[in-house]
MIDOTOR-74422 format. One record per residue (C-alpha): x, y, z; residue number from 1; chain. Coordinates in Angstrom, 3 decimals. Layout:
BEGIN
{{X; Y; Z}; NUM; "A"}
...
//
This chain:
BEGIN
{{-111.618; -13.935; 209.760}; 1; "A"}
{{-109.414; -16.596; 208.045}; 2; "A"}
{{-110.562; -16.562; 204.602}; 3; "A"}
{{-109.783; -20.187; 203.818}; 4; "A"}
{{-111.319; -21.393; 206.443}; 5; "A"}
{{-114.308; -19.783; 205.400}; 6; "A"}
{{-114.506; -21.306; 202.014}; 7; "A"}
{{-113.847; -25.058; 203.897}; 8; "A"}
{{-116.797; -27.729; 202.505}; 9; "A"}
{{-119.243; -27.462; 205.855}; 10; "A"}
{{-117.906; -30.728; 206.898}; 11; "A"}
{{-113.907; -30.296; 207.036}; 12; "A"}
{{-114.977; -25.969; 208.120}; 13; "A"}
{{-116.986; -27.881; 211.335}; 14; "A"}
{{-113.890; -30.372; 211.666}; 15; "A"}
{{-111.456; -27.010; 211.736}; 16; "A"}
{{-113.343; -25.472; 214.982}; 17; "A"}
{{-112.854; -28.893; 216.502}; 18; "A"}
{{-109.112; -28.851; 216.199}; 19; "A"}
{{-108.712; -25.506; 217.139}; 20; "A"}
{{-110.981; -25.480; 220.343}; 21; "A"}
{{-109.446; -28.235; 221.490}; 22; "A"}
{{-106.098; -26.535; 222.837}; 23; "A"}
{{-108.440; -23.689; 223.947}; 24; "A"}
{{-110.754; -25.987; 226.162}; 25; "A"}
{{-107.702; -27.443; 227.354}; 26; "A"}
{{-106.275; -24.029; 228.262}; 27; "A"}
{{-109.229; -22.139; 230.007}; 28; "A"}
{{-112.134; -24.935; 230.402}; 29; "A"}
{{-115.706; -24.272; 230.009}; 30; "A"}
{{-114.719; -20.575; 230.887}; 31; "A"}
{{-113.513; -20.405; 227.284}; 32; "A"}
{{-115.805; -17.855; 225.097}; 33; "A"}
{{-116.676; -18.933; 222.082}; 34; "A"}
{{-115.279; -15.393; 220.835}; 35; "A"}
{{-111.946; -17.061; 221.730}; 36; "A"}
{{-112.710; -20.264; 220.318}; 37; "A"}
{{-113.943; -18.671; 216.723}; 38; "A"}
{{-110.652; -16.320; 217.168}; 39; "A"}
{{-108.653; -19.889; 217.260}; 40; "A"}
{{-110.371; -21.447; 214.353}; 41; "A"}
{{-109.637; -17.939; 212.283}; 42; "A"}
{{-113.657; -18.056; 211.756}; 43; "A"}
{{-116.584; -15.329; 212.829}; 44; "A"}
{{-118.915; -16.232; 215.979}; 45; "A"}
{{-121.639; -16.328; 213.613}; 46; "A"}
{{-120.135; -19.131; 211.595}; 47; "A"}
{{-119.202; -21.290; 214.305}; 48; "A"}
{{-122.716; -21.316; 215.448}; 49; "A"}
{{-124.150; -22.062; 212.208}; 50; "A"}
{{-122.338; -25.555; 213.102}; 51; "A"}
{{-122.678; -25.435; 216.967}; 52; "A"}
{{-125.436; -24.397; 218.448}; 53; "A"}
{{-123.039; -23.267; 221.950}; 54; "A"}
{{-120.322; -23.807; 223.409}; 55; "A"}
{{-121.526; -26.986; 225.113}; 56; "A"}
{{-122.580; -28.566; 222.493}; 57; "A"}
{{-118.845; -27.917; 220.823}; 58; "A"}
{{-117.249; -28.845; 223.943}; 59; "A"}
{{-119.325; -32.202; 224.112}; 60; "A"}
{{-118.713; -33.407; 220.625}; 61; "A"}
{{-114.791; -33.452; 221.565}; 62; "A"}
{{-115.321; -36.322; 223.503}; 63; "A"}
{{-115.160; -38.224; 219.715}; 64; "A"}
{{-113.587; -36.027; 218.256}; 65; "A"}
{{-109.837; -35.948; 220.192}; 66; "A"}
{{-108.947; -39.589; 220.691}; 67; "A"}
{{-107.072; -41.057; 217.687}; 68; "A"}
{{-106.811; -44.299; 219.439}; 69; "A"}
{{-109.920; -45.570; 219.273}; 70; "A"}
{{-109.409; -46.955; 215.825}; 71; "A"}
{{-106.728; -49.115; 217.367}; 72; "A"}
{{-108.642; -50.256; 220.249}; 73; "A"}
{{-111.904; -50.355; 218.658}; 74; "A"}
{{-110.331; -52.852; 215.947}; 75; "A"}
{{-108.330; -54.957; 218.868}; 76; "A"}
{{-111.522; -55.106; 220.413}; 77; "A"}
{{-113.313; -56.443; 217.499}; 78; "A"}
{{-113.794; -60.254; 217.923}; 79; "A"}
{{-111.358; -60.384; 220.945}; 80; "A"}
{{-111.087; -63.903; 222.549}; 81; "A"}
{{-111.143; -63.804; 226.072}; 82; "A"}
{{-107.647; -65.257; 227.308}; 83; "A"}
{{-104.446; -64.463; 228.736}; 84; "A"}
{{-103.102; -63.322; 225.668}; 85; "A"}
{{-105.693; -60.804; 225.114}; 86; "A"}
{{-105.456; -60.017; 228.766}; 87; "A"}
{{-101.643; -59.009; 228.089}; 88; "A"}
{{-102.358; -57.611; 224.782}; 89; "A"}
{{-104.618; -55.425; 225.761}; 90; "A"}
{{-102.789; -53.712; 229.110}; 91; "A"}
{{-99.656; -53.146; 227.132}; 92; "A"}
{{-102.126; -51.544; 224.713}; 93; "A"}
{{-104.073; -49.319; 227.048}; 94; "A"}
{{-100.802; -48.629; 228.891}; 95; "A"}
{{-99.328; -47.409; 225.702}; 96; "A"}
{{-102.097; -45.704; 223.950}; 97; "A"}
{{-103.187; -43.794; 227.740}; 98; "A"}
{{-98.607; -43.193; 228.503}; 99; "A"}
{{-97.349; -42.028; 226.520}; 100; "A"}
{{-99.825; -41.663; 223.994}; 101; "A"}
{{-99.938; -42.046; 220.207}; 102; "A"}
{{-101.108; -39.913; 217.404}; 103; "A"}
{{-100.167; -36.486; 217.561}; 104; "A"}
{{-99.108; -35.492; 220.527}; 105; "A"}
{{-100.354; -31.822; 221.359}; 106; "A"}
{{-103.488; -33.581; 220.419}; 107; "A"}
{{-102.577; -36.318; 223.109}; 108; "A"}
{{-101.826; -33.732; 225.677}; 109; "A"}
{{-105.085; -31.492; 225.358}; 110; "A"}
{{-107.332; -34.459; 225.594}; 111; "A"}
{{-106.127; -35.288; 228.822}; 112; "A"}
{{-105.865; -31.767; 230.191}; 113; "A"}
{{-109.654; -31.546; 229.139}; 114; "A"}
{{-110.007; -34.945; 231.236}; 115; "A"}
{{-108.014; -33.710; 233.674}; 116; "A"}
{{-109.970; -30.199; 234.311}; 117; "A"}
{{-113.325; -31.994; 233.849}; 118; "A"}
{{-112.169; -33.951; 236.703}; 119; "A"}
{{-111.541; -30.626; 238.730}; 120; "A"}
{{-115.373; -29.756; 237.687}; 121; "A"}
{{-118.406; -31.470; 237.257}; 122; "A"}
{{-116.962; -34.478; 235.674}; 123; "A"}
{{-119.262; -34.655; 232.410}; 124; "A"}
{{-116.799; -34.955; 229.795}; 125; "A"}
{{-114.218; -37.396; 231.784}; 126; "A"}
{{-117.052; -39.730; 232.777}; 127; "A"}
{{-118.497; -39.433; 228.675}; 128; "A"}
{{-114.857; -40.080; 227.863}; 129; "A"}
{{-113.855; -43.188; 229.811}; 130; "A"}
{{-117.652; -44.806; 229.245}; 131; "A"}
{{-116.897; -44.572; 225.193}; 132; "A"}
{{-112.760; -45.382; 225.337}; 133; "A"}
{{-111.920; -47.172; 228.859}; 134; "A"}
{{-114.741; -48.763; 229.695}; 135; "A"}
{{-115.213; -51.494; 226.892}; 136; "A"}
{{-112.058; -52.876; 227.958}; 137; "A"}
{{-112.976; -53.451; 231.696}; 138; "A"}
{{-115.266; -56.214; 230.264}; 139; "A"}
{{-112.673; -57.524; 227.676}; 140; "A"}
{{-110.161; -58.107; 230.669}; 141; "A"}
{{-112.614; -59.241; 232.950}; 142; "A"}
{{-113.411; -61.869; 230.750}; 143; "A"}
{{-109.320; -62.848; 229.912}; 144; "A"}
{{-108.814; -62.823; 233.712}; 145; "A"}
{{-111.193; -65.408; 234.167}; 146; "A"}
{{-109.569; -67.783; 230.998}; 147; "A"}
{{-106.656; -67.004; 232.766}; 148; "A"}
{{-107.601; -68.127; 235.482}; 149; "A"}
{{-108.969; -71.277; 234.377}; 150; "A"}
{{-105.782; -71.856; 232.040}; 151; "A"}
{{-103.544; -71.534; 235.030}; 152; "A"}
{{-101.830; -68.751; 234.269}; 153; "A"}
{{-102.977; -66.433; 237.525}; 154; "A"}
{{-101.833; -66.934; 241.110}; 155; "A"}
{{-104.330; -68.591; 243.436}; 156; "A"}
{{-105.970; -66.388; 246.288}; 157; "A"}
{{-105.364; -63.172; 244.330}; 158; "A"}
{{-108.669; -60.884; 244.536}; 159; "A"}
{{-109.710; -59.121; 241.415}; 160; "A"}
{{-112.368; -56.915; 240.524}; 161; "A"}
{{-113.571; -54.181; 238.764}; 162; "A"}
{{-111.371; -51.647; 241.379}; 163; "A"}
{{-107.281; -53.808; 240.371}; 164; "A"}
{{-108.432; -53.745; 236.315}; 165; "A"}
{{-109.795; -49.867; 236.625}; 166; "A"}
{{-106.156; -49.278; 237.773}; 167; "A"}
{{-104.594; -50.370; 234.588}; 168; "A"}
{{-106.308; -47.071; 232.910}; 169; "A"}
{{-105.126; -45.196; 236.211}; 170; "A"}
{{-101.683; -45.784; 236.601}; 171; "A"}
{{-100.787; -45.091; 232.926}; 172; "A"}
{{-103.225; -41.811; 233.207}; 173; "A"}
{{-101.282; -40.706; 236.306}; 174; "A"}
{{-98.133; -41.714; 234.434}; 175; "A"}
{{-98.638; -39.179; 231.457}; 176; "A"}
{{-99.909; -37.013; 234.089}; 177; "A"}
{{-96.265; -36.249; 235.690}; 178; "A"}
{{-95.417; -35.873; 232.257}; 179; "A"}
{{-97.447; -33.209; 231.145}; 180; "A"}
{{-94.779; -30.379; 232.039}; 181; "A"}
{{-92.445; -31.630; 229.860}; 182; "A"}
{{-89.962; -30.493; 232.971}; 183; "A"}
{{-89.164; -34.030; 234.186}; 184; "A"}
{{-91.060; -33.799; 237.150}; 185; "A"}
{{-90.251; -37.504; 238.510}; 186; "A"}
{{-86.873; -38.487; 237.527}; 187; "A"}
{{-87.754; -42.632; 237.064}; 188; "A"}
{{-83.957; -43.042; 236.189}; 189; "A"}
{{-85.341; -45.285; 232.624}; 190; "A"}
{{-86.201; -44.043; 229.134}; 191; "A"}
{{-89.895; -43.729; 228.688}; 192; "A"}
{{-89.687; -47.117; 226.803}; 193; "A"}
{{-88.584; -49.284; 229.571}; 194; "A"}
{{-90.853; -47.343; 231.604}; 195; "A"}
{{-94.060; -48.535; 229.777}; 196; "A"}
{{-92.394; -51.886; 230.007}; 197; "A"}
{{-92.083; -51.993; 233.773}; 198; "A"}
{{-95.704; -50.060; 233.930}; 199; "A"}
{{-97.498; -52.956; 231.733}; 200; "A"}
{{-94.936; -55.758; 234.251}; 201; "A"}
{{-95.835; -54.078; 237.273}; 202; "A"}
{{-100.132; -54.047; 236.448}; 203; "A"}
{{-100.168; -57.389; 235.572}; 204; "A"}
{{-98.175; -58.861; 238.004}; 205; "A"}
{{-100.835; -56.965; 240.499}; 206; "A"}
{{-103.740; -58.529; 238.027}; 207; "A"}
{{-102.256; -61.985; 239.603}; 208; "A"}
{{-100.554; -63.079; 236.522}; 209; "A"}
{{-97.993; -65.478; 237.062}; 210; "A"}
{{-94.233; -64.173; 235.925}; 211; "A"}
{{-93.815; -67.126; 233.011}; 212; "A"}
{{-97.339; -66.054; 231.563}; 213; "A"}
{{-96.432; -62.743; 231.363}; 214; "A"}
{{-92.897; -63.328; 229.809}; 215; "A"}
{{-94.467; -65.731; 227.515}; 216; "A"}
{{-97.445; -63.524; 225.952}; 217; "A"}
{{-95.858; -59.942; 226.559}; 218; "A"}
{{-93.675; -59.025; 223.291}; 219; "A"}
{{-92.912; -54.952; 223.361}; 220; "A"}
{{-91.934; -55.127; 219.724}; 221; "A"}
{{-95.268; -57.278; 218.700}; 222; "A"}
{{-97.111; -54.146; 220.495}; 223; "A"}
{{-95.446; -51.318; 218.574}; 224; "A"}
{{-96.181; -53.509; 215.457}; 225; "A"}
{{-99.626; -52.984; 216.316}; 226; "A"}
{{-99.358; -49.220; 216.376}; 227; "A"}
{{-97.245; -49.051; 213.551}; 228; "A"}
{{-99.578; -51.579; 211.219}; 229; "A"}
{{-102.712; -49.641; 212.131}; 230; "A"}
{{-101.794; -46.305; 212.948}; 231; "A"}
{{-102.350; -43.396; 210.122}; 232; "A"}
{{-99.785; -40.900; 208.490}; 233; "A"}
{{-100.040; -38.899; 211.322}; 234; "A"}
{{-98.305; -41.368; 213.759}; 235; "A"}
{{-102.064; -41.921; 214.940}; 236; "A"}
{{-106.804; -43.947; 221.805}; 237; "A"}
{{-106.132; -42.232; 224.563}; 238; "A"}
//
């Protein structure tokens, strides 16, 4: 046992086990032991369950604990103002925070391989995961469409429902998806940059946003600002 970890304050010792089941969880799925997990977090079996009481219990309190983005989208979300420019905002966010990521980005990476195999299983901790981080912004743009809409900044005779604004969150996923292998598995022929910049184009173009909207409210730089100005130390969603 890691004797450091053992003298952690019960707090940061229950925080440690987090971290390091994460990339387990990732790796193996619920078929992970929590032998392997308390071998990862350099702590006994006995002391991980004096903070979980199983492995499911561990496994569901990821769900919070592996998305450093939130803190960006939860404060962007804060008091938003339904209207185009939150509409735009807020894709080139999700786009960005979902492909390619921010915050760490192992940490990035595990959280949507534990998505991605809850997706090959029962679904629990994918559907807990875009409830608490996706779905409060299906209402935000929801709401923007409709301002733009009424600002005259969409296309008339353009459908859109809850199916087109679920597929902002689904292209980007798919997008860091590919990525995962780090082997170049779909050669797009752009840097990763101008492909977030053609991803956020692309989705709101299919939102119905007309092309002089969207080049008037969507600033790359302004969005990185964002990220920059709120992110932490550790180059902080989804």
């Amino acid at each position: 046992m890691n004797k450091r970890a053992g003298k952690l304050p019960a707090a940061d010792r229950k925080d440690a086990i987090l971290a390091a089941a994460i990339p387990v969880f990732a790796r193996l799925g619920r078929s992970a032991t929590t032998k392997e997990i308390a071998k990862a977090a350099g702590v006994s079996e006995a002391l991980l369950y004096k903070h979980f009481p199983g492995k499911e219990a561990l496994y569901a309190e990821l769900e919070s604990h592996c998305v450093e983005a939130n803190a960006i989208g939860g404060r962007l979300l804060e008091g938003a103002t339904p209207s185009t420019a939150t509409l735009v905002t807020g894709v080139a966010v999700l786009v960005q925070a979902v492909f390619p990521g921010v915050g760490a980005q192992q940490s990035h990476e595990n959280t949507k391989r534990l998505v991605t195999l809850s997706l090959l299983n029962d679904g629990r901790f994918a559907k807990a995961f875009l409830d608490r981080h996706v779905k409060p912004w299906i209402g935000v743009f929801d709401l923007s469409l409709r301002a733009a809409a009424a600002a005259g900044d969409m296309h008339e005779g353009v459908p859109v429902g809850a199916p087109e604004i679920w597929f902002v969150h689904h292209l980007a996923n798919t997008l860091h998806l590919i990525s995962l292998p780090g082997a170049g598995v779909v050669d797009y022929g752009v840097s990763q940059d101008e492909l977030v910049r053609i991803t956020v184009r692309f989705l709101l173009r299919g939102l119905g946003l007309k092309h002089e909207a969207i080049e008037r409210h969507y600033d790359p730089d302004a969005i990185e600002a964002i990220f920059t100005s709120t992110s932490g130390p550790a180059h902080a969603t989804h």
